[in-house]
Each structure stands twice: as C-alpha cells, then as structure tokens.
C-alpha positions in Angstrom: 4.8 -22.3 -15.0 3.4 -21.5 -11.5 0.8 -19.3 -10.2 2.3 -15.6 -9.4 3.0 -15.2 -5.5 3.5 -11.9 -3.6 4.7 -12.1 0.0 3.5 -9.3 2.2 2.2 -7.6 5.2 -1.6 -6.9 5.8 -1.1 -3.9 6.4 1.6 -2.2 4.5 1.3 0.1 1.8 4.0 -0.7 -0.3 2.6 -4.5 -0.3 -1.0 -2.8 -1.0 0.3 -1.2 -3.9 1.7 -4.1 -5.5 -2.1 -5.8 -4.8 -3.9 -2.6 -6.4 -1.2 -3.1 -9.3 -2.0 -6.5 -10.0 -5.7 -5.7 -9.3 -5.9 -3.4 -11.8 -3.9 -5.7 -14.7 -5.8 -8.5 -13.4 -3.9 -11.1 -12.7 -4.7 -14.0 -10.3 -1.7 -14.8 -7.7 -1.2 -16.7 -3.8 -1.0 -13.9 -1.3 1.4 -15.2 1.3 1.4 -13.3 4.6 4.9 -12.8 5.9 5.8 -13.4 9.7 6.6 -10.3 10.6 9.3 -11.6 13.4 11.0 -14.2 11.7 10.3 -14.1 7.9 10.5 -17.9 7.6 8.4 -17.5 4.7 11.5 -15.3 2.6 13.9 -18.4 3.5 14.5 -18.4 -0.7 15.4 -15.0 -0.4 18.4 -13.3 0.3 16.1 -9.7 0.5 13.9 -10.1 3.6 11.8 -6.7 2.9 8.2 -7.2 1.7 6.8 -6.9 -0.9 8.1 -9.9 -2.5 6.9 -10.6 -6.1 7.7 -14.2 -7.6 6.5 -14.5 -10.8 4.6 -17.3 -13.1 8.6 -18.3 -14.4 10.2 -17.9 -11.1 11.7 -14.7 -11.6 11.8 -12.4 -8.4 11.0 -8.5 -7.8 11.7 -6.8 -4.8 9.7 -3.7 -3.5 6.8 -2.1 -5.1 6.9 0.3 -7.6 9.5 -2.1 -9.8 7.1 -4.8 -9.0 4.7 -2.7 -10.8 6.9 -2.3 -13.7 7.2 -5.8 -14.0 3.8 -6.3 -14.2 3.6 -4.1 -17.4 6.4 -5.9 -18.8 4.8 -9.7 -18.0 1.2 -9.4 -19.1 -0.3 -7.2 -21.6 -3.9 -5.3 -21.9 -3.8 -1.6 -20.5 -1.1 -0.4 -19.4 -0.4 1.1 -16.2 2.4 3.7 -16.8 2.5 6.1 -19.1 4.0 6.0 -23.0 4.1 9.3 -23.7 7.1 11.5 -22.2 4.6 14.6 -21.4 2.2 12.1 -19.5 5.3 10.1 -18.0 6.9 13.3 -16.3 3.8 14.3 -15.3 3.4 10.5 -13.4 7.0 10.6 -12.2 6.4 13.9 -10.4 3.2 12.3 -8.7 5.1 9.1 -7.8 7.9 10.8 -6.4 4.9 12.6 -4.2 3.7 9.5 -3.4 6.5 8.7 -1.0 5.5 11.9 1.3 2.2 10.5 1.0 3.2 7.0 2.3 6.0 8.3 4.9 2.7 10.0 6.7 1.2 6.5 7.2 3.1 4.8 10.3 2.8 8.0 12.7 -0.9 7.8 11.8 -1.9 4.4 12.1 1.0 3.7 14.8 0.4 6.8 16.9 -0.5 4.7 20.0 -0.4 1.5 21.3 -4.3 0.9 21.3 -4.1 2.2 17.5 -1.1 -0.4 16.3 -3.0 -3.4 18.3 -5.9 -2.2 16.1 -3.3 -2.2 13.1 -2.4 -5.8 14.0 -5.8 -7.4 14.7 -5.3 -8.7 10.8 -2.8 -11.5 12.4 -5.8 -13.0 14.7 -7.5 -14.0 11.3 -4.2 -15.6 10.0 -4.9 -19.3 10.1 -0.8 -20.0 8.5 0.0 -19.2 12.4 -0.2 -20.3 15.8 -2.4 -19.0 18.6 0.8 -18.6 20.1 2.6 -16.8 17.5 -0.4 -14.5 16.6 -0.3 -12.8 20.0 3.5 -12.9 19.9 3.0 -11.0 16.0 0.2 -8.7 17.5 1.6 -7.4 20.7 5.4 -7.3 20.2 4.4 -5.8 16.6 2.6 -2.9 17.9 4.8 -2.1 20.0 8.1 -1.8 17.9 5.7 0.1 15.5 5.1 2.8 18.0 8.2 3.4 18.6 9.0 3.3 14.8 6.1 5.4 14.4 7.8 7.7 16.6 11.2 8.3 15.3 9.6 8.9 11.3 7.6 11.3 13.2 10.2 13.4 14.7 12.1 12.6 11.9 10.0 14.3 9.8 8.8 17.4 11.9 5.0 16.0 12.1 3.1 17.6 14.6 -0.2 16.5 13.8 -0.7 13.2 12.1 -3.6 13.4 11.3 -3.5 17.1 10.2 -0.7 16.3 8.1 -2.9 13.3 6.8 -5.5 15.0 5.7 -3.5 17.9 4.3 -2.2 15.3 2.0 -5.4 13.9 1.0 -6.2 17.7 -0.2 -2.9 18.0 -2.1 -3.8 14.7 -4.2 -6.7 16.4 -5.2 -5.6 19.4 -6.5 -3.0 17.3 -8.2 -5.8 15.2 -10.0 -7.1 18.9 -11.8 -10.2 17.6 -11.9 -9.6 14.8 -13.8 -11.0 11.2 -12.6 -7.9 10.0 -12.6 -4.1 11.1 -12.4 -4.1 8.9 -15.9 -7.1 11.1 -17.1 -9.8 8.6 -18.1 -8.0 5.4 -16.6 -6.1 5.2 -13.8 -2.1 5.3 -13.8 0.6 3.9 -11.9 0.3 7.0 -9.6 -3.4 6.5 -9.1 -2.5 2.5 -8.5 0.4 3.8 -5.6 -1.8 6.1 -3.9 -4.6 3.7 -3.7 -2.6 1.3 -2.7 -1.2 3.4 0.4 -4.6 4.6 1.3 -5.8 1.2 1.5 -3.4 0.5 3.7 -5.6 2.7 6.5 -8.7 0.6 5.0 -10.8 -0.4 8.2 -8.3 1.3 11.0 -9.5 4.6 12.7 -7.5 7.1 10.2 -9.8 5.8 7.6 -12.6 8.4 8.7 -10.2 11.4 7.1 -10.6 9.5 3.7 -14.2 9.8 4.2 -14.3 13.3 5.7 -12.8 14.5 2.0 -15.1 14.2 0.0 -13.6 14.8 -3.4 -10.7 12.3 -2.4 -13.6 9.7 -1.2 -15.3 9.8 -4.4 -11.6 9.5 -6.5 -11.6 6.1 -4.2 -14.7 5.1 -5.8 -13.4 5.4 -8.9 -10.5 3.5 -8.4 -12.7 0.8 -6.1 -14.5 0.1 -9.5 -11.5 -0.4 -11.5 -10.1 -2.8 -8.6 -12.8 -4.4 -6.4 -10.6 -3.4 -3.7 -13.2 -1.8 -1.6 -12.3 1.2 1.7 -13.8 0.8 4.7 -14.1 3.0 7.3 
C-alpha cells in the first residue's frame, strides 16, 4: 500500500474540493501539481482532467464530487454525506447549487489579463518545473483563461462578475437557515464543495467579496477550523 495522491491545479475548485474533502476525513496524501500544458504528470491516465485521485491500493477516481464519495467509502470516522434520505435531498439540492456557484469562478478570477497572471503566480513557487516552463505555464495560461473566462461568461449571461459573485455568496447563506453548517452541527459534503470552490479565490483579488459578507466570512471560519485550510484575502 502507497500513500494516497491527488493530481491537481493550484487553483481550481474542483481540485480544492477534493483537498477540503480529504481535509476534513483527514487523510494524509502527495499533492502532485499538474502541468497545465502538457499533463506529463497524467501519462498513466487515459482521463487528462484534474482532479485526479489515486488511492492507497491504486485504485483511480476521476473528478471531484465522486472523489469525495470515495473517500467515505475508503476510510471511516464521520462521515461526509448524509445517511438519512430527508438530510440527503436536502444536500443534493445544495450540491446541484454548487455548480452555479463554481461556474461563476473563471469570469471572476479570469476577468482580465493582470487578474489570471495574478491567478497563475502559484506556478513561480512550483519547484517540480523549469524557469522556463513556469513562465511558459503563467503567461500562455492566463491568457487562454481569459478568453475561457470570456465565453462562460457570455455563455452564461453574466454581466457583472463580481455582482453575480457576491449574489451567490448571499444565496449560500440563506441556504444555511442559520445553521453553522449545511450538515447542521458538522459540516457536509455541500459545505466541503463550497469551501472548496471559495478557496479556490483564497489570496486573489475576488477574495475581498468573501470578506465583505460577513455572515458567509464567519461560515468560512467555521469550516477553516474543521480543515486548517485557512482564506486569505
């Protein structure tokens, strides 16, 4: 048996809520940072999306939210989905809100080109690459996420990123009924996939709106305690 691995991006949000998953079941695992450009580090693998979850026997999970499931399934103290079918629709319903929340976060982060390079400055701390190949990653990066930026704009009909952001951030709230958590008094897997996108803003200019809510702010408290994954804006 080997140590758990999850290949990633820095800064995606479907690779940060795998990491708040596994933060929050507490497992110990190698983070392996993707190239971006070429993927040499998915050669074993025939899916070339991140995140990629390998676990301690081998076995391979693709994207998030089953690599969450998994994680329920291979180790045991709390769980992070719900058992009962009351609680599980009610966490379904927030998951399946989730993905508006995490469609809103390229046009946000990528809105311009001084905002991706900001996005990318991650790579410059990489030591797995190149002086070479970490201004290739950061430059060409940010600007093929512009442009994907973009087109999920339009796509969607956002006018205002960051309006639309922050509209969000009041919606989870609501949705949380004054509860701590969307779990109640622990968190869930929809509290672990909305952390886990938010994070993915951790540090970059958009984090300010986190901030500027502050109901939302002091839910990512809460959930900063359960995952010593700590926001920064």
């Amino acid at each position: 048996m080997t140590q758990p691995r999850l290949y990633q991006y820095e800064v995606c949000p479907f690779c940060w809520k795998a990491r708040t998953a596994l933060a929050l079941k507490g497992v110990s695992y190698e983070k392996i940072e993707v190239h971006p450009l070429n993927k040499k580090e998915l050669a074993f693998s025939t899916y070339k999306k991140v995140p990629v979850y390998v676990d301690s026997n081998g076995t391979q999970v693709n994207d998030s939210t089953p690599i969450m499931r998994h994680l329920d399934a291979e180790f045991g103290g709390p769980r992070l989905f719900e058992t009962e079918a009351a609680a599980q629709e009610r966490e379904a319903k927030l998951l399946e809100w989730s993905e508006t929340y995490v469609r809103a976060i390229p046009p946000l982060i990528y809105n311009s080109f001084p905002n991706a390079l900001k996005a990318f400055d991650y790579i410059t701390k990489s030591s797995q690459f190149s002086w070479a190949q970490r201004k290739l990653i950061k430059f060409s990066g940010a600007g093929v996420m512009v442009m994907v930026a973009k087109k999920s704009r339009e796509r969607q009909g956002i006018q205002d990123p960051d309006a639309h952001f922050t509209s969000l951030l009041s919606e989870w709230v609501h949705k949380l009924n004054g509860r701590d958590f969307a779990g109640g008094d622990r968190p869930n897997g929809a509290d672990a996939a909305v952390y886990g996108i938010t994070m993915s803003v951790s540090g970059l200019p958009a984090a300010r709106w986190v901030r500027a809510n502050p109901q939302f702010s002091a839910w990512v408290s809460r959930m900063e305690s359960k995952t010593s994954q700590i926001f920064t804006a």
